[in-house]
Structures are given as C-alpha cells and as structure tokens.
C-alpha positions in Angstrom: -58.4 93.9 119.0 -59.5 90.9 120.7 -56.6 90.6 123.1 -57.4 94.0 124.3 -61.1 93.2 125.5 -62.6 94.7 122.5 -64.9 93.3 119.8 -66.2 94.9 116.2 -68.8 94.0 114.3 -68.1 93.3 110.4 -68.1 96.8 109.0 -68.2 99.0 112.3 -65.6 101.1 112.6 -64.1 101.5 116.4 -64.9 104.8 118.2 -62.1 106.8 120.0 -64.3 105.7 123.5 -63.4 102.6 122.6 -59.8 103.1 122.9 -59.2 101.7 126.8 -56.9 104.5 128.7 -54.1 102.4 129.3 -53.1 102.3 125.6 -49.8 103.5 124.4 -49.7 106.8 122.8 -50.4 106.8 118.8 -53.2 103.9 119.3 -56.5 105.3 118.1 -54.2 107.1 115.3 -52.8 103.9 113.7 -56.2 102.6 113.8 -57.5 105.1 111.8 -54.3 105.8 109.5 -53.4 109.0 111.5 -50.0 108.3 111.6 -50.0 111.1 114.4 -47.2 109.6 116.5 -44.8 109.2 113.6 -45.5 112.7 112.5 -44.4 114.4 115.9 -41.1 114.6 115.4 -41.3 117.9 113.6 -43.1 121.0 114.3 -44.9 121.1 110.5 -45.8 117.4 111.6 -47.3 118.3 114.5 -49.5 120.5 112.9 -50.0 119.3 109.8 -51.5 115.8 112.1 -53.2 117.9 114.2 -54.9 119.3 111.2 -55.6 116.1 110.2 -56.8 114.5 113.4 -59.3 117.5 113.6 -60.7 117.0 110.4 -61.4 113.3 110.5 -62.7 113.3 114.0 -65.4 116.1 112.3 -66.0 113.2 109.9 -66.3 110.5 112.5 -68.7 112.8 114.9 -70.9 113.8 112.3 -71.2 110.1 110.8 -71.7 108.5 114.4 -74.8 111.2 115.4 -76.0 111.4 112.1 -76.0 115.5 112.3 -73.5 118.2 111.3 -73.9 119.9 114.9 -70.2 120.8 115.0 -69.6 121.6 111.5 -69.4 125.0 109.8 -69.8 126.0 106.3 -66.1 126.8 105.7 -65.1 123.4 107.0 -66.8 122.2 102.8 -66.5 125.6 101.1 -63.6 127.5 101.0 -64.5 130.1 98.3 -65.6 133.7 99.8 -68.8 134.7 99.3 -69.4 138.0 97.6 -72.2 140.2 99.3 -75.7 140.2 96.5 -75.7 143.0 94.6 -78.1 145.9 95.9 -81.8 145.2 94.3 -83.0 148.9 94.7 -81.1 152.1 94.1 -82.1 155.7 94.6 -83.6 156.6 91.2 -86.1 153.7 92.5 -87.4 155.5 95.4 -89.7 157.6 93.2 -91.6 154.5 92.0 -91.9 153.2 95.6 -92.9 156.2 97.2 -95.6 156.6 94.5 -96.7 153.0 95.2 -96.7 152.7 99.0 -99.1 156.3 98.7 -101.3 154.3 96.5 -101.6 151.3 99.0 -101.0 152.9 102.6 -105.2 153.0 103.0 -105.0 148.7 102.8 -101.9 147.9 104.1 -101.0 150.6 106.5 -98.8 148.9 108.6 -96.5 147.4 105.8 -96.2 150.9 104.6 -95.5 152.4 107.4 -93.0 149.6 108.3 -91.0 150.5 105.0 -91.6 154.3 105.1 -90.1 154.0 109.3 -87.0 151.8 107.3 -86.4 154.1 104.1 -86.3 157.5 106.0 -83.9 156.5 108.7 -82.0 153.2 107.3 -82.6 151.2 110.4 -82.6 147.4 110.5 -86.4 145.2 110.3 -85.9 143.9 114.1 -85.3 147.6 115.5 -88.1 149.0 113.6 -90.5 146.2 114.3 -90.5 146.3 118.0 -90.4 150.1 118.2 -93.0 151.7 121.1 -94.7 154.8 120.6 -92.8 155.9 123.9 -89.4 155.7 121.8 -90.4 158.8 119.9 -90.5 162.3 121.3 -92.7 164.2 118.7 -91.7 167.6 120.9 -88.3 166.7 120.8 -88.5 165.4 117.9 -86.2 162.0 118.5 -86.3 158.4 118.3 -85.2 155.9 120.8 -83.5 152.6 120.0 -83.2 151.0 123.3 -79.8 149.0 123.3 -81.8 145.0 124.0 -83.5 146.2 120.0 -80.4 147.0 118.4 -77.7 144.5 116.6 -74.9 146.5 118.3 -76.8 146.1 121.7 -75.8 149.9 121.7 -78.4 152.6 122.6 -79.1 154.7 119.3 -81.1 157.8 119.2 -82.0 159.2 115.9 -83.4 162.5 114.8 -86.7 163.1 113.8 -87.7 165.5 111.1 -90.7 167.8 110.5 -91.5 165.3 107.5 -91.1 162.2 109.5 -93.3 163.6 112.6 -96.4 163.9 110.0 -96.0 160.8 108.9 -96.5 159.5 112.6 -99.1 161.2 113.2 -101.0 160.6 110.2 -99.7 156.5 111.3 -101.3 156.7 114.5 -104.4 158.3 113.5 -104.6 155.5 111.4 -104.5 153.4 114.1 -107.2 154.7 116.5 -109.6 154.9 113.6 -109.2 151.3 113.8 -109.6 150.5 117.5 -105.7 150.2 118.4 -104.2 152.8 121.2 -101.5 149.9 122.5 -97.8 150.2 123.0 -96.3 149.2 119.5 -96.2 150.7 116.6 -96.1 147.5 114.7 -98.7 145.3 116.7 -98.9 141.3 116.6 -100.9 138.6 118.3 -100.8 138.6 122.4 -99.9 142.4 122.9 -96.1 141.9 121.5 -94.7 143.3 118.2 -94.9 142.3 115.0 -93.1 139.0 114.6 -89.9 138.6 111.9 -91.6 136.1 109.9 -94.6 138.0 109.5 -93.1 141.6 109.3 -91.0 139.6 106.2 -94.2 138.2 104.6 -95.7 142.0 105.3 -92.7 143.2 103.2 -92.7 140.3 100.2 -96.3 141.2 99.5 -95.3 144.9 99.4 -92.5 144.2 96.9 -93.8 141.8 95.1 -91.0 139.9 95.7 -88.5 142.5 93.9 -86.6 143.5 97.1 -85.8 143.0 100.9 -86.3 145.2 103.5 -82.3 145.3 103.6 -82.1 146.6 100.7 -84.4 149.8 101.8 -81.6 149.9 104.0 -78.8 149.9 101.3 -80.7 152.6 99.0 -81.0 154.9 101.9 -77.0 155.0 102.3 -76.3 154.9 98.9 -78.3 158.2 99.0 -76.7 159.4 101.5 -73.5 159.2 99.9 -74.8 160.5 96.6 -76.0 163.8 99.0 -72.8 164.5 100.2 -73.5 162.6 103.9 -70.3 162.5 105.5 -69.1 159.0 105.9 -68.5 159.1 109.9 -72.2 160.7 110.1 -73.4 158.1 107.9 -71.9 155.5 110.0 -73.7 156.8 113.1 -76.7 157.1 111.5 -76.9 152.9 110.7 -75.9 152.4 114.5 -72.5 150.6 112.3 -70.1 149.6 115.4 -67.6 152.0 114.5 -63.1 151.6 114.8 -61.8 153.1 117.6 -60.1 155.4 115.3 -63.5 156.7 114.1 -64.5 157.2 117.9 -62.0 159.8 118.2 -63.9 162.1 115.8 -66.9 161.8 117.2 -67.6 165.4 119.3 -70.8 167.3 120.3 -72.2 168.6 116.4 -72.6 164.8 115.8 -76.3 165.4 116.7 -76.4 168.5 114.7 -74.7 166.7 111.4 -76.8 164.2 111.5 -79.9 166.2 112.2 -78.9 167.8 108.7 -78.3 165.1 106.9 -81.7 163.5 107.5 -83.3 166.9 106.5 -81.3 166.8 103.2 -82.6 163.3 102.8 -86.2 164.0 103.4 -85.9 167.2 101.7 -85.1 164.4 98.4 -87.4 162.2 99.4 -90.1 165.1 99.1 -89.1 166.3 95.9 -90.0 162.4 94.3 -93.3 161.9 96.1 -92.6 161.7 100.5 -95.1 164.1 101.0 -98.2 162.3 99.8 -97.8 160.2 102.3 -97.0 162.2 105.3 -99.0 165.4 104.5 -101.5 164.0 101.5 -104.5 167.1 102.4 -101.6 169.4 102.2 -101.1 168.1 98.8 -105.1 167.7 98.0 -105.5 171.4 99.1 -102.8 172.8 96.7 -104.4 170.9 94.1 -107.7 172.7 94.7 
C-alpha cells in the first residue's frame, strides 16, 4: 500500500476513503476479502456480494463511529417477535371499576385518564392531549383532531349519556380545584399532560399489573364478546383500515357505532360504571 501513497498503522484497518479513485475496480473488495469482482460473473454472485458488501460495510461503520446509527434490530435478530399476551381481560373490568371509584377523590386525573381510555379504546397520546372544546356534550361527540391521532386521520367518536356524566362530574372536579384551562389532562406550562408522566400516572394506578394499552385491548376484546361488528370495531380504534374495508363503510357507520358504545357502557354499568359517573344517583337509591 506504500506504492499507492498510503500508509497503515500496525493493526488499523484501511477505510473505503482511503481507497484513492483511480483504483481498478474490485480494490477495496480484495482488501477486505470481498471477492466482489470475482463474484460478478453471475447474477446469484452479484447478489449474494452485494449482500455481503452491505453487511460488512454495517460492521465497518459502526466500528469506525463507535455507534449502531445505521443498524436495525433485524440486521442481529431474525426470529419474529410474538405480540405480549393481553394483561387484562373483560371479567377484570369489574375489579377496576370498583377500584378507580374507590380512588377517583385522590387521583382524579389518573382515573379519569383510564375511565376516558376504557370506555372508548383510544390510544394514551390521543386521550392525553384532548381539550374540552373536542367534546360536544349537546351533541354528544368527541373530536380527535387528525395532528393527535396515530393515523394523522380526523376521528370523531360518540358520546353516551353514561360517558357525558362522567365529564361533567370530571370537570366539576376540576373547578373545585381552581383549574377552568383548555385540557382535560393538564401539565406544567399550560400544555397537556406529558407521556412520561401520564405513564407514571397509569403505573401507580395499576400497581404495575397492566398498561394503558392493554385498557385498550380489553375494550375490544369486549367488543367482540358483545357482538361489535368487526368493521365498526375497526372504526371505532381509528385502525387504518384495507381499501376493501372502505368500501363498506356507508352513512349508519355513525349509527352502528353509536350502538355499540351504548351496549358497551350498558356492560360497563351492570359491573360498577355508574359509581363513577352518577355516584349520588347511586347514594340516593341506597337511601
């Protein structure tokens, strides 16, 4: 390599921008073993050194920069990775219901958080930084605006006469304690409720024994156990849906799924929903 104007060091290996252009084709692979040159002669040789070329010029980046910038996980693992099994089901909701009533008067916004999350199966980011504006308590509707949601689609959901308590019940809550502000779900410096700290919210509510995903995987699993047509139930999670599934979207959408999160809330009730969106209903019919 001396002849060529180039000089290593005992143990350094030499870099592709070390290679000077006006090399002959197949230089940096014979220095490295590549072989690439000899392989072209064939089509499965062309590949098969392109393959290889790839590969150790991963190794070579990484190793020179000291980082795995460039890298992904399937370039070391190759085995797929099997979704985690669900962590709640729906014969659990009775226990959490009856445990988020208990706790709602010290950690009202964590339970409101999950209540907002179990009712209509929406994701933590598009709950957190929900505005009262979003819901129409007359109209009884929800707004999703499209820059909240992991589709980046718009998504509007029903409201129902169960879920409407509940909010107001929420925001009384709220003035009693000297908030009237935009969110729902307030953090520091007038903006939502941060991920990390909506999560931590959420651990110290479950003690650790589920996610707020998995709210979200009970509620459909319910669904499906209801008799929640699959289509509706797609809508319903704001799912990106096949454009075979478009074409069976039409105008009772709104009415189906209208129903089908009355039939949920109407369950809900029956194992403990309504001490938490009407409890003086409840205290009253005790009396």
């Amino acid at each position: 390599m001396e002849s060529a104007g180039m000089r290593s060091k005992a143990g350094q290996e030499l870099r592709l921008l070390d290679v000077p252009a006006y090399r002959r084709y197949g230089a940096y692979d014979e220095l490295h073993g590549l072989g690439l040159a000899h392989n072209a002669s064939s089509e499965d040789g062309r590949k098969g050194a392109g393959r290889a070329f790839a590969d150790t010029l991963k190794r070579a980046t990484a190793k020179h920069y000291g980082q795995l910038a460039d890298m992904r996980f399937t370039d070391f693992i190759k085995t797929k990775i099997k979704p985690k099994g669900a962590r709640l089901r729906p014969v659990d909701c009775e226990r959490l219901l009856g445990h988020w009533a208990a706790r709602y008067r010290h950690e009202t916004t964590a339970v409101a958080l999950a209540v907002l999350m179990l009712t209509h199966s929406t994701r933590i980011s598009e709950t957190r930084q929900a505005k009262w504006r979003y819901f129409d308590l007359v109209g009884k509707t929800w707004h999703i605006p499209a820059v909240d949601t992991k589709t980046k689609k718009a998504h509007t959901l029903p409201l129902t006469a169960q879920v409407c308590a509940f909010l107001t019940r929420y925001r009384a809550s709220q003035s009693a304690k000297g908030y009237d502000g935009a969110y729902l779900f307030p953090g520091l410096h007038g903006q939502p409720l941060n991920r990390t700290v909506a999560q931590l919210a959420f651990s110290a509510l479950a003690g650790g024994e589920w996610t707020s995903h998995d709210l979200r995987k009970a509620a459909r699993t319910a669904w499906t156990d209801l008799g929640v047509d699959y289509l509706i139930g797609e809508l319903l999670l704001n799912h990106a849906l096949k454009a075979l599934d478009v074409t069976y979207i039409h105008t009772s959408a709104e009415v189906q799924k209208r129903q089908a999160l009355e039939r949920w809330h109407a369950w809900l009730d029956e194992r403990g929903f309504a001490a938490l969106h009407s409890p003086a209903d409840i205290a009253y019919a005790r009396t």
